[in-house]
Phi, psi and omega in degrees: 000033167248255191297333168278327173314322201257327172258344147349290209284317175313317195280302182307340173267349201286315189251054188195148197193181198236020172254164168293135153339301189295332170327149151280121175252345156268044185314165168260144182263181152232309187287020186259330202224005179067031186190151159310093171248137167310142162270020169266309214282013194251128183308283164342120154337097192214135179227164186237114166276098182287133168321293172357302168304305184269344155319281180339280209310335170093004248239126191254009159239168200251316181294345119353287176252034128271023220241328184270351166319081233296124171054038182234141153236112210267127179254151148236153161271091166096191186284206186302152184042056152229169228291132177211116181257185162204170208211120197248078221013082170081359196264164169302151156337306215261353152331297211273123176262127224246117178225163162242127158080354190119350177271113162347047209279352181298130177295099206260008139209046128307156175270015163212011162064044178241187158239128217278102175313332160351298191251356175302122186231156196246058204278114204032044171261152199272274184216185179197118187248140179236135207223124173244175194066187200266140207231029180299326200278331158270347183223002154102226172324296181286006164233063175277355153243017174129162150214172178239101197249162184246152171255087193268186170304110138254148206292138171197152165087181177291131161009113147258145179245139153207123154304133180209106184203116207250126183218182180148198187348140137076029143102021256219141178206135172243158168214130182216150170204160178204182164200125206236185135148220193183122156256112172070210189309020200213104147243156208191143180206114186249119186225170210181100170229172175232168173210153184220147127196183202278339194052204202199150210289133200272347160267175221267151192283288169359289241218083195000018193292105160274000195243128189281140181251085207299178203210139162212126179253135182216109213236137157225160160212173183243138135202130163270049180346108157213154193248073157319331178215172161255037170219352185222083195256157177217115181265149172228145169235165172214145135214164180220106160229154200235129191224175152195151262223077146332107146209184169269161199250210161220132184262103164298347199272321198243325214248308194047074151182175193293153171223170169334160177174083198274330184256016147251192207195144163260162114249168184215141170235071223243158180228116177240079152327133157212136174235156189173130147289121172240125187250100167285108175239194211025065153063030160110320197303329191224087195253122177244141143198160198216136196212141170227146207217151181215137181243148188211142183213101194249111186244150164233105220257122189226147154232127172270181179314127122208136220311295195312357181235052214332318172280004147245037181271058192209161182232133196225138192234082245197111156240137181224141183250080187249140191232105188243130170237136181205135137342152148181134179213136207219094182264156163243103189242122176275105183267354172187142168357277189276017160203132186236134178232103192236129180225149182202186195204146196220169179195127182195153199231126162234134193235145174235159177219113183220136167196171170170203178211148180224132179253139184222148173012308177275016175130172188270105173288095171223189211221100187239156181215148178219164259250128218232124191204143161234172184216180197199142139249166196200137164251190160218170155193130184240152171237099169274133150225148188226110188263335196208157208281339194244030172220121161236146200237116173220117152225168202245099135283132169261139185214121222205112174234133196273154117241057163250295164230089151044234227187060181265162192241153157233164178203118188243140178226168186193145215217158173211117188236104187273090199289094138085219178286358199285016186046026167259154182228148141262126191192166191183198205179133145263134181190173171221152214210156207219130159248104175280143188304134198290161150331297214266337156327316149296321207228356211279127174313159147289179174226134170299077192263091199057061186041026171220144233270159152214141192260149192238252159354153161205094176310342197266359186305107182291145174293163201241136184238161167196186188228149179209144165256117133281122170229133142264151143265084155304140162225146181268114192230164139058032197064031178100002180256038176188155189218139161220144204212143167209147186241108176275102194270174179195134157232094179251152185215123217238169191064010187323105180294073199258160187237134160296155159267346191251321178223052161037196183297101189229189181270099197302317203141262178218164204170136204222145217194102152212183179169200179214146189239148181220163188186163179227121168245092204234137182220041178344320189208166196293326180284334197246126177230152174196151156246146176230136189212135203210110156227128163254131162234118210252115153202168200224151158112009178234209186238012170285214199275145182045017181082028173300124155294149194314173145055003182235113177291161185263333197233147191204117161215186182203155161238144172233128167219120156238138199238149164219085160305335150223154205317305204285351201256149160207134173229162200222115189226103169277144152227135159241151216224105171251108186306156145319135175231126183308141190221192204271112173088358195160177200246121181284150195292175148260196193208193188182093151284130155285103164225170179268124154241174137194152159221158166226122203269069203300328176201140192322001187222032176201105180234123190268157188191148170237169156202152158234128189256136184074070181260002138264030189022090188260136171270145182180138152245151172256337156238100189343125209084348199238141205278117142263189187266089182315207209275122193217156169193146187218148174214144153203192173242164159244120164231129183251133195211000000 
């Protein structure tokens, strides 16, 4: 499953590829350069999850629909809503900074002040652009291994109403309704879904665990327009939603891996806001905009006494509260055809609350933290020059005061050398990226067990750096109906924040990441589009097999074919292929999934739809212990009006 494997997903990319006909193979970006950019200039690594796409696939999580991403790798504990990372060529979870609309959404008492995917659900989005390697000079602390920013839908035209409701496997029910559209200077997209099932036991089946553990989601989001002048617009997004998680526990005393755990349970209650003026003056030359935006992520985590289980016999109460408010005014000044300049200056305070109590056998323990807070002001100034039509440039400087840790500067540079008419491109990219250590890292109590204290928290923590690289190639066939491409990345990252069970959170040392991600794009004919993808990844510097960091497969690859043999029917065949990986307690196998989509488009304001997930019944983890979705199909409907 190496050197052959790697030349298979080549070969399997070489006639196969992931857009729809209507696709564009040069879209435009945003999160590479903070401006509406072609993705032929941009250096930067960047891949685009289009709505279209996850419609087609039929898939009710945004993590779901990252999972075919070239060098991203998605871990879940267990079905719907239990703790869900990703991984951004070899960097930590908490590497990647996550935003909607612009909003910061990463959790600042988390234990790393990352973000859980878990309850993200993919309810209007517009798209999803995921920018890999380290973005410290533009987006600061949190995205030294990238970021994932989301885009949702706005509302134009007349009134749309649309319905939405699905059901199938593990007890499973979706229900969604919205309404979009815009008159004169007024636009608006209002969405509202609910989501349940029963699920299915979140420790692994494998290892005699049966009793399942259900999930419920409840999502509304906003987004709001209005054009006061025609030089002056002003937006609001809002989403909020509230779940809440069955789960299971870990036996530390015999198995050291999940078990059976019938009463315990998370909720999470999360809020993301932004409101912001954008002012065009010299005829579009000069784009100002100023925004100030706040995330609140409130979780409450309880396990009660249970007899039957000896590695739960304990009762535990735990909250954590991360709260971010920030600022941020922001220019785009085009001073010529060929060189554009955007600098900005940004300010934001993330605050923690966190408390709660743990009983262990002697008696009662508790463990409050009271309220903990840092802050940053930040300039930035980025430069595109584009001097010739086949040379693009963009570099980046950061500038950053903690007031915690000091006063670090990052920087990017990212290069595009367009070779003449052959449809090739080269390009690649350097930069450095700076992480300050979260609140509860710093600040989280230890806990008391059978009277021996174990410390958690380390005020003494250093911030975590790191340097990352990229070169690549693209080429362009067959007159645009086809892209096939590859990258070779390197990431090293030093002062690396890791937690003891024994001396709670300290600074390991270094850890190193490379590989190479390769893809295919091919759409031969107006009905038929396929994709193909292959990353390899190497890294060290961690405690898995050969010094491997957790949770990161060395092999990753995927096929997509979507076909519309008539204008109403559309179908869909994923496969996806995941290397072995070293995991927590243990080595998860590798695997290979099949799934299914289709719709039919009964009429124009009605369209029916299915998927099979697993479609052999595959047994598989994805994080050693923990339970996936065995052979599952779901079916509903939409109606739009």
């Amino acid at each position: 499953m190496s050197a052959r494997w790697f030349v298979c997903s080549l070969v399997l990319c070489a006639g196969a590829a992931g857009a729809e006909d209507a696709t564009p193979l040069d879209p435009v970006i945003v999160s590479a350069t903070l401006g509406a950019t072609p993705q032929s200039e941009i250096g930067s690594s960047v891949t685009v999850v289009r709505g279209e796409e996850i419609v087609r696939r039929g898939v009710v999580s945004v993590a779901d629909a990252l999972r075919l991403v070239p060098g991203l790798d998605v871990v879940s504990s267990g079905g719907l809503g239990k703790t869900t990372s990703v991984f951004l060529r070899g960097a930590k979870s908490e590497h990647t900074l996550v935003l909607i609309d612009g909003i910061e959404v990463n959790d600042p008492a988390s234990a790393g002040n990352v973000f859980d995917f878990a309850h993200l659900t993919v309810d209007a989005i517009e798209r999803i652009e995921v920018l890999r390697g380290p973005q410290s000079s533009l987006y600061g602390a949190d995205a030294i291994g990238g970021v994932i920013q989301i885009f949702t839908k706005k509302g134009s035209g007349k009134p749309v109403f649309a319905l939405h409701g699905e059901g199938g496997s593990y007890g499973t029910w979706k229900s969604a309704g919205g309404v979009s559209g815009g008159s004169g200077p007024l636009s608006y997209s209002l969405n509202a879904s609910r989501l349940e099932s029963e699920g299915f036991s979140t420790a692994s089946e494998e290892f005699g665990n049966r009793e399942p553990d259900g999930y419920r989601n409840t999502t509304a989001d906003a987004r709001v327009g209005y054009a006061l002048l025609d030089n002056l617009n002003f937006d609001f997004t809002a989403r909020y939603s509230t779940a809440r998680s069955e789960e299971d526990g870990w036996d530390f005393f015999f198995d050291n891996r999940p078990t059976d755990d019938p009463n315990a349970f998370s909720e999470t209650e999360q809020l993301f806001t932004r409101g912001q003026a954008k002012l065009d003056l010299w005829d579009g030359r000069w784009e100002q905009t100023m925004g100030i935006a706040y995330s609140s992520t409130e979780r409450d985590s309880r396990n009660g006494f249970d007899t039957a289980h000896v590695a739960n016999a304990f009762d535990s109460h735990y909250l954590f509260n991360g709260y971010k408010l920030k600022g941020d005014w922001r220019h785009r000044l085009k001073l010529h055809e060929t060189n554009t300049l955007t600098f900005g200056a940004e300010t934001e305070e993330e605050w923690m609350d966190n408390g709660g109590f743990y009983v262990d056998a002697f008696g009662f323990s508790p463990a409050v933290v009271p309220r903990h807070t840092a802050n940053a002001t930040s300039l930035y100034l980025q430069d595109q020059i584009n001097p010739w039509d086949f040379w693009h440039t963009t570099a980046s400087v950061r500038y950053d005061h903690h007031n915690r840790f000091g006063e670090p500067i990052t920087w990017r540079v990212a290069q595009v050398w367009e070779v003449g008419d052959t449809g090739a491109r080269i390009k690649g990219s350097y930069g450095t990226g700076f992480k300050a250590p979260s609140l509860y890292q710093l600040f989280a109590p230890g806990v008391d067990v059978f009277g021996t204290h174990f410390p958690i928290g380390n005020s003494s923590l250093k911030p975590e750096q790191s340097i990352g690289w990229d070169a690549g190639a693209e080429q362009s066939l067959w007159g645009g109906k086809a892209l096939v491409g590859a990258t070779w990345f390197n990431n090293r990252f030093t002062n690396l924040i890791d937690f003891d069970f024994f001396e709670g959170y300290l600074n390991r040392g270094r850890a190193h990441s490379e590989g190479v991600e390769t893809f295919a794009e091919l759409h031969p004919w107006e009905n038929l589009s396929l994709r193909g993808g292959y990353t390899y990844t190497r890294t060290d510097g961690g405690t898995g097999e050969n010094g491997a960091l957790l949770n990161r497969p060395q092999h990753k690859g995927n096929f997509d074919v979507n076909y519309r043999p008539i204008d109403p029917l559309d179908l869909t065949l994923n496969i996806l292929l995941v290397g072995r990986k070293d995991s927590i307690g243990g080595v998860a196998g590798g695997y290979a999934t099949v799934n299914l989509a289709a719709s039919y488009r009964v009429i124009p304001e009605v369209r029916l739809f299915a998927r099979v997930d697993n479609l052999f019944d595959k047994a598989y983890q994805e994080a050693f212990g923990f339970g996936t979705s065995r052979l599952a199909g779901y079916g509903g409907a939409e109606i739009g009006f």
